[in-house]
KOLPA-297117 format. One line per 10 residues: number of its first residue (from 1); their letters; for each residue x negated, y, z of C-alpha. Coordinates in pm, 1 decimal. Each point is the difference from the previous one (the first is absolute). Layout:
N
NUM = A = X/Y/Z | ... .
***
This chain:
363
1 = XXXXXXXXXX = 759.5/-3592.1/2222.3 | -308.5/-146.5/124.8 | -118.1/-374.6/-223.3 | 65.8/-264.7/172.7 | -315.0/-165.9/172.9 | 61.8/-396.8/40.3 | -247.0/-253.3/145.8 | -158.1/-172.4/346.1 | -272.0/-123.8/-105.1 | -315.4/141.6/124.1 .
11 = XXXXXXXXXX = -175.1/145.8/-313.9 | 372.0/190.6/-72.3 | -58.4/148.2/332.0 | -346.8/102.6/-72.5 | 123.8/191.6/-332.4 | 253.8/152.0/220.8 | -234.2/156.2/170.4 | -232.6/81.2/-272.1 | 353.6/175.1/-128.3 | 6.5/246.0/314.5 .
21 = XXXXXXXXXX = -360.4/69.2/-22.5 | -25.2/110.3/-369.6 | 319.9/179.3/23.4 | -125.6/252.0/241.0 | -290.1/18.3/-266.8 | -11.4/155.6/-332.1 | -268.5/-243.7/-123.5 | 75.7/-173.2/-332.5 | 90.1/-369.4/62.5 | -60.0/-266.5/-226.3 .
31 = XXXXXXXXXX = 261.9/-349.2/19.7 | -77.2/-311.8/-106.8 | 182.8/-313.2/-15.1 | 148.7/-269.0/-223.4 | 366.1/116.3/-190.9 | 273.5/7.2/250.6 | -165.0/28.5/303.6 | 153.3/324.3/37.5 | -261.0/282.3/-10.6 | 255.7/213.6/-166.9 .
41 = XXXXXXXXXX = 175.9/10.9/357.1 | -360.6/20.2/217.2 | -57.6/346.2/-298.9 | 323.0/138.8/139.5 | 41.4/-43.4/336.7 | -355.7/116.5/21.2 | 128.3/347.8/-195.7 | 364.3/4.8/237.4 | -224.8/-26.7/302.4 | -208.6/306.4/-104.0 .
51 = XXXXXXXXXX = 45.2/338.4/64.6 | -13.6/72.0/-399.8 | 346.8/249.3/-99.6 | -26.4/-140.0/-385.0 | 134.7/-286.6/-199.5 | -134.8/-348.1/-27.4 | -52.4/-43.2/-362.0 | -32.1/-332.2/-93.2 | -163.6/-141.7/-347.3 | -89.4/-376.9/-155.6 .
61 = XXXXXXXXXX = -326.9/114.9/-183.4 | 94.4/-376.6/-176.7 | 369.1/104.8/-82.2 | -96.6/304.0/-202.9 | -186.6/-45.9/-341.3 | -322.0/161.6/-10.8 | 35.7/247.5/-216.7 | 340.3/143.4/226.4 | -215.2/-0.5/367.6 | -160.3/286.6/-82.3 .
71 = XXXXXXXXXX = 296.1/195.6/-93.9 | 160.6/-140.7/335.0 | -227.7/81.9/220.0 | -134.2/337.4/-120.8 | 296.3/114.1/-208.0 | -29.9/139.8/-348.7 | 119.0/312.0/-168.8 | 286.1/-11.5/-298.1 | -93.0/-143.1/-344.8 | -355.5/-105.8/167.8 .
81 = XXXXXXXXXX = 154.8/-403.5/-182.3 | 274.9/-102.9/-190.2 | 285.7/8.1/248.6 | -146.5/245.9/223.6 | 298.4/249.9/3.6 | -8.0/202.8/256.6 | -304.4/90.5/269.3 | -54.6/-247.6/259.4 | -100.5/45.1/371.0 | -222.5/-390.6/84.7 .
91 = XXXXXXXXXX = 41.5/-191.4/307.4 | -341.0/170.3/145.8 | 143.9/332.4/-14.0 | 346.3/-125.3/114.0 | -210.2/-202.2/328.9 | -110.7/314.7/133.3 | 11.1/-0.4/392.2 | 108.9/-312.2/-93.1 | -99.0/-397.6/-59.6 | -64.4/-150.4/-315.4 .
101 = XXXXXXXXXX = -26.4/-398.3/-62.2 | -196.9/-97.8/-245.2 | 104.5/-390.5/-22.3 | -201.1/-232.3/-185.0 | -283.0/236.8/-27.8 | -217.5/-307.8/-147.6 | 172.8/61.3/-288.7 | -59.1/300.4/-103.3 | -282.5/116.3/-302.7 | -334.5/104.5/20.7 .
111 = XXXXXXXXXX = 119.0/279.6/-153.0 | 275.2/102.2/256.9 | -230.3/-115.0/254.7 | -220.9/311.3/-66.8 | 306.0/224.8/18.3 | 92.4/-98.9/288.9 | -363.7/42.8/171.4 | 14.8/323.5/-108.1 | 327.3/73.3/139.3 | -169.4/-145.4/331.9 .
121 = XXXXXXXXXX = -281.5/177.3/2.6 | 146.2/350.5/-30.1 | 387.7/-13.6/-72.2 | -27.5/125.2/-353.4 | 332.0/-81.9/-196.0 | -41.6/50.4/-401.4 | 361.4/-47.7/-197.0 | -28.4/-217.3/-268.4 | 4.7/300.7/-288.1 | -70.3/220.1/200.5 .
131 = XXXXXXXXXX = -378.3/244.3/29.4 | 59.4/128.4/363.3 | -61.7/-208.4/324.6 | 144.2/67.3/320.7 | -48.3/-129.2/383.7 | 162.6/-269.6/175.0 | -210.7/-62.5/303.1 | 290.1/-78.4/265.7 | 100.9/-344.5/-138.7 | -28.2/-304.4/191.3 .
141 = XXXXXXXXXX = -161.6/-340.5/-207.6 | 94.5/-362.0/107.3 | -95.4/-228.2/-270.5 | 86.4/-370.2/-18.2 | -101.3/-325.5/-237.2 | 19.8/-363.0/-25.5 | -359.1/4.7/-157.3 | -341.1/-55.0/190.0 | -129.1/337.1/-64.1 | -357.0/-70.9/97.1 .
151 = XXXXXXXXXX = -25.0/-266.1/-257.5 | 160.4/227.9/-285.5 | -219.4/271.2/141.8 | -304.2/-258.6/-58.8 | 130.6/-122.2/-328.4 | 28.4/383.2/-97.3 | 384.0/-28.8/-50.8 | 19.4/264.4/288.3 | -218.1/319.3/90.3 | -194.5/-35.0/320.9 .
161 = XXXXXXXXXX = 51.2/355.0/56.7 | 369.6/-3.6/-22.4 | -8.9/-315.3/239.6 | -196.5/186.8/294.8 | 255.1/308.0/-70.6 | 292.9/-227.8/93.0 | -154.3/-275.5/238.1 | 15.2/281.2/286.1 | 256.4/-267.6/201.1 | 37.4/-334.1/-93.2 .
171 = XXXXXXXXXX = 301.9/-154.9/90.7 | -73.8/-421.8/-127.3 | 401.1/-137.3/-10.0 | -32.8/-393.2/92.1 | 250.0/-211.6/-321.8 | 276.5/-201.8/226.2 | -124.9/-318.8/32.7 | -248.1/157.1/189.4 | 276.3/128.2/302.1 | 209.7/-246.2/-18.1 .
181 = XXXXXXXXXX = 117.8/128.3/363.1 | 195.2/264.1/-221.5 | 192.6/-222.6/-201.5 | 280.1/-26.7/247.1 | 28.7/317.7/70.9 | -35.4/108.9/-347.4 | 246.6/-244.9/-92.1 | 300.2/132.0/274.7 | -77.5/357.4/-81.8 | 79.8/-61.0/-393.8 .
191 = XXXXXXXXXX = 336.0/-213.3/118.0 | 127.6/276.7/191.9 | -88.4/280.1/-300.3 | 183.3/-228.0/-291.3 | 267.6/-110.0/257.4 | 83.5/349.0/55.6 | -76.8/146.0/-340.7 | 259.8/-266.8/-179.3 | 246.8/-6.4/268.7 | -38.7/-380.0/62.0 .
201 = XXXXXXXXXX = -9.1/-165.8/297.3 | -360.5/-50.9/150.5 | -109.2/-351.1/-21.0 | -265.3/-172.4/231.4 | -303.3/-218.4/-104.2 | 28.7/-352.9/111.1 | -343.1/-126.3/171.8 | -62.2/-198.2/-315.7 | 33.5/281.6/-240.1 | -204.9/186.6/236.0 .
211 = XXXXXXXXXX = -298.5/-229.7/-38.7 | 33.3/35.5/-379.7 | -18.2/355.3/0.1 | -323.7/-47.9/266.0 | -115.5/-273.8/-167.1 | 1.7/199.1/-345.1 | -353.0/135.6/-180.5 | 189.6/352.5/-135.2 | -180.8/80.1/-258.7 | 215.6/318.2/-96.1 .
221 = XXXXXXXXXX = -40.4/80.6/417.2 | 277.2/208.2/186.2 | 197.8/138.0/-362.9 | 18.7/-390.6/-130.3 | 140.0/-64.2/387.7 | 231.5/297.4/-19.4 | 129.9/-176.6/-342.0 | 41.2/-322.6/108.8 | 183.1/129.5/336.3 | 261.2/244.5/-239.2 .
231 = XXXXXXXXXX = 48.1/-320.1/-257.4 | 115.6/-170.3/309.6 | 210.9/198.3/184.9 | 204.3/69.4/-336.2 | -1.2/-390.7/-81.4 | 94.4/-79.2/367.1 | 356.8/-128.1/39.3 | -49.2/-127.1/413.7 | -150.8/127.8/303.8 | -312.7/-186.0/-37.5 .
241 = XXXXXXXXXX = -284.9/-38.5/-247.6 | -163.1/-341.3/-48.0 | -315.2/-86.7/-161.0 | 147.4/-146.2/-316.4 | 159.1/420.4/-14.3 | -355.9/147.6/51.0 | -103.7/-233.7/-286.2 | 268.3/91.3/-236.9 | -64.8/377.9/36.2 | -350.0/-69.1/-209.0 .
251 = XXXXXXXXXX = -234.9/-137.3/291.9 | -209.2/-279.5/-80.9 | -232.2/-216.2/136.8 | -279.5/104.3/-257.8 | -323.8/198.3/129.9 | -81.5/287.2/-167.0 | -303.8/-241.1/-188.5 | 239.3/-251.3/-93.7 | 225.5/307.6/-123.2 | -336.4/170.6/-240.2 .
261 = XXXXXXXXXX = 2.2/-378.1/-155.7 | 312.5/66.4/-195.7 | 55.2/172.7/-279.4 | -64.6/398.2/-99.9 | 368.2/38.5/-38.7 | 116.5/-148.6/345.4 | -256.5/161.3/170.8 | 57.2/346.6/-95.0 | 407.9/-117.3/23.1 | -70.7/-128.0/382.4 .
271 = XXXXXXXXXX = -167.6/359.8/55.0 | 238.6/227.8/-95.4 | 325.8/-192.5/85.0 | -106.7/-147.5/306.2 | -311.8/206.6/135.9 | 183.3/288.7/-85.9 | -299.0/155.1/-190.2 | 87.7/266.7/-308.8 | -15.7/-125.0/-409.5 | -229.8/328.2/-10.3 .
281 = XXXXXXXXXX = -258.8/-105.4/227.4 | 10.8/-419.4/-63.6 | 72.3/46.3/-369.4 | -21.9/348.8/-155.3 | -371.4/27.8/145.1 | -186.2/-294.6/-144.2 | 184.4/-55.3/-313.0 | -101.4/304.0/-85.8 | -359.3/-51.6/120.7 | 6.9/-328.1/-218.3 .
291 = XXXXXXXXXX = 77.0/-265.4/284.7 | 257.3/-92.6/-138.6 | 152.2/-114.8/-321.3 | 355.8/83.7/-187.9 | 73.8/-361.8/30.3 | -59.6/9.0/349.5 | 197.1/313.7/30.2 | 314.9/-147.3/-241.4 | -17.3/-337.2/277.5 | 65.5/257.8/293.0 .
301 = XXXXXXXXXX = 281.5/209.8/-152.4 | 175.1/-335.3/-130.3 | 27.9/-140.7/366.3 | 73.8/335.3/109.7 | 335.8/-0.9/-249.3 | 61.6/-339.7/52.1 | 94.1/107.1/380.2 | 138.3/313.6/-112.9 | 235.6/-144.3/-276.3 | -141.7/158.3/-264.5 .
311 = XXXXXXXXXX = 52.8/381.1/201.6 | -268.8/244.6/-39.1 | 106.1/187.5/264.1 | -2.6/-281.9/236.4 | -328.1/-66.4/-117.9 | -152.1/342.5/79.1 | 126.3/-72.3/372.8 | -111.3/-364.0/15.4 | -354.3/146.1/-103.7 | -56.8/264.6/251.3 .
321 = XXXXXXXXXX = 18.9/283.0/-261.7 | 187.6/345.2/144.5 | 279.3/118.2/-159.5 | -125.5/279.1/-151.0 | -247.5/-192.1/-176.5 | 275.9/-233.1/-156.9 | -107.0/218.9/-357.6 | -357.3/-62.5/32.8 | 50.8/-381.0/87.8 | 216.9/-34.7/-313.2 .
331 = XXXXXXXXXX = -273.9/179.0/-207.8 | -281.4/-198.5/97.0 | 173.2/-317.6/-50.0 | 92.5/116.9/-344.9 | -352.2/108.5/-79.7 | -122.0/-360.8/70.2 | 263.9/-164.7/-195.2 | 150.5/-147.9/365.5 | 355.9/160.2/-63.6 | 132.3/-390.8/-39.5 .
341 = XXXXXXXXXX = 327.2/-54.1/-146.0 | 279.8/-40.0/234.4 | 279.9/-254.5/-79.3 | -226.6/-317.3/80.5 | -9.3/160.3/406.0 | 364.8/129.9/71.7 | 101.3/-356.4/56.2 | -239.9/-48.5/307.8 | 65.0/64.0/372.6 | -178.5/343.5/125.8 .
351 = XXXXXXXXXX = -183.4/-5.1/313.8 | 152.1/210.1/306.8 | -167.8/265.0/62.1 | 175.0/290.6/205.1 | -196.8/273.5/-262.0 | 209.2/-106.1/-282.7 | 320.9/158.4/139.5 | -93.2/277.5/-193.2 | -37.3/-162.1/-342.2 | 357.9/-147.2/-89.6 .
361 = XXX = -36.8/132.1/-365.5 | -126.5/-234.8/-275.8 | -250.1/174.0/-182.7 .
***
């Protein structure tokens, strides 16, 4: 099934178009954007639109550690590192005739940067273990970051090389309070999916709480609208949704400036629980380049439990974090002395969030 493409205003109908030109295309396209703008969807419609037989094979280059994206995107061959049990085909190989999406690309090494060149320049895959290289040329690259890649490219954080190999197309994704025309729209789409999806009845936005949601500076863009929309239509007990609603379900009257003046904690809290944004790419990634502290780190997973009574589980959902990563999460915590005790949280009220449907168990 095709994405789903939503917006009137005039620069969403521009990358429309730029989206039926490049898909007829095999050039490499580079997206840019601020988180939650939705380049994700512009990376696959752009691949469903082609003629290309393969998979789309997505990847957050900030989600994975470093030392794992090689091993994910070129495989590696059994007992190549501890854990390494079997051989392993990488997303490259498994993209052939294919797409693959190499989200938050900004993020990646200067290291893994040069693999990947070379992959571009002449398809060779080398398994991590392994002596013998082997072709991939008939993969398609669409690559996408938050980051200003000229200035990391200028501050040598990013090859120039690499950055001409993907800047091919350049699709530029406005944030939301620059379209404000798709707010609306936005807005009665994401009704009508939660409506349906939870089987309750479909409310309606009063004029008022329309004009907060306009009115609003979205700093997470579309994915902290999409939140605030689901909070509502599970919270909603009548037919229509006020302003004082649209303010419960987390919106404020803050500007994203007013919101960087608050503390570390809240910040990255506001992020992932209300922007929508992953604890691997807005905390994993600089704590571990030395941004920021344990302390900080301890703050953010004692409001987390505070609103998830004390529930790891619920935790791992309120933060963004897949499932499958639930181990890993734990892990790190522990590493960084931030497994808190639990008894001082169970007695608080947990936020709503439809994710945690999944996470009844007390760990």
């Amino acid at each position: 099934m095709e994405p789903v493409f939503i917006g009137v205003s005039r620069a969403l109908g521009e990358i429309a178009q730029q989206i039926s030109d490049v898909a007829r295309s095999e050039a490499k396209v580079l997206i840019t954007g601020e988180s939650g703008v939705g380049k994700d969807i512009i990376a696959r419609l752009i691949h469903h639109r082609s003629q290309r037989q393969g998979a789309f094979i997505p990847i957050n280059c900030a989600g994975v550690a470093d030392s794992l994206v090689e091993s994910e995107l070129f495989g590696h061959m059994r007992g190549s590192f501890t854990g390494a049990y079997r051989d392993k085909r990488g997303l490259l190989d498994q993209a052939q005739r294919g797409t693959i999406f190499l989200d938050e690309v900004g993020e990646m090494s200067l290291r893994m940067q040069g693999l990947l060149l070379r992959f571009l320049e002449n398809g060779e895959i080398q398994r991590v273990g392994s002596d013998r290289i082997h072709i991939a040329r008939n993969v398609r690259i669409i690559a996408a970051t938050n980051r200003n890649l000229t200035e990391n490219v200028a501050a040598k954080a990013f090859r120039d090389d690499l950055f001409y190999r993907l800047n091919v197309i350049h699709i530029v994704v406005p944030p939301l309070r620059d379209r404000r025309d798709d707010i609306e729209p936005l807005a009665q789409h994401f009704l009508d999916v939660f409506a349906e999806s939870y089987g309750s009845p479909r409310p309606t936005l009063s004029d008022e709480a329309l004009a907060r949601l306009t009115s609003y500076q979205w700093p997470g863009n579309v994915r902290e609208l999409s939140n605030v929309l689901e909070r509502i239509v599970l919270r909603n007990r009548v037919r229509v949704i006020s302003a004082a609603e649209v303010s419960s379900a987390g919106l404020t009257t803050h500007s994203l400036s007013q919101v960087l003046q608050r503390g570390t904690a809240d910040v990255l809290y506001e992020r992932m629980v209300h922007g929508g944004e992953s604890f691997w790419s807005v905390v994993h990634a600089p704590f571990a380049a030395h941004d920021l502290t344990r302390a900080d780190l301890q703050a953010l997973v004692a409001r987390g439990l505070e609103h998830a009574r004390g529930n790891y589980r619920r935790l791992r959902a309120l933060f963004n974090v897949p499932v499958r990563d639930y181990k890993r999460f734990l892990n790190f915590l522990g590493k960084h002395g931030c497994r808190l005790a639990l008894p001082q949280f169970r007695s608080t009220p947990a936020v709503d969030r439809p994710s945690e449907r999944d996470c009844d168990a007390t760990q």
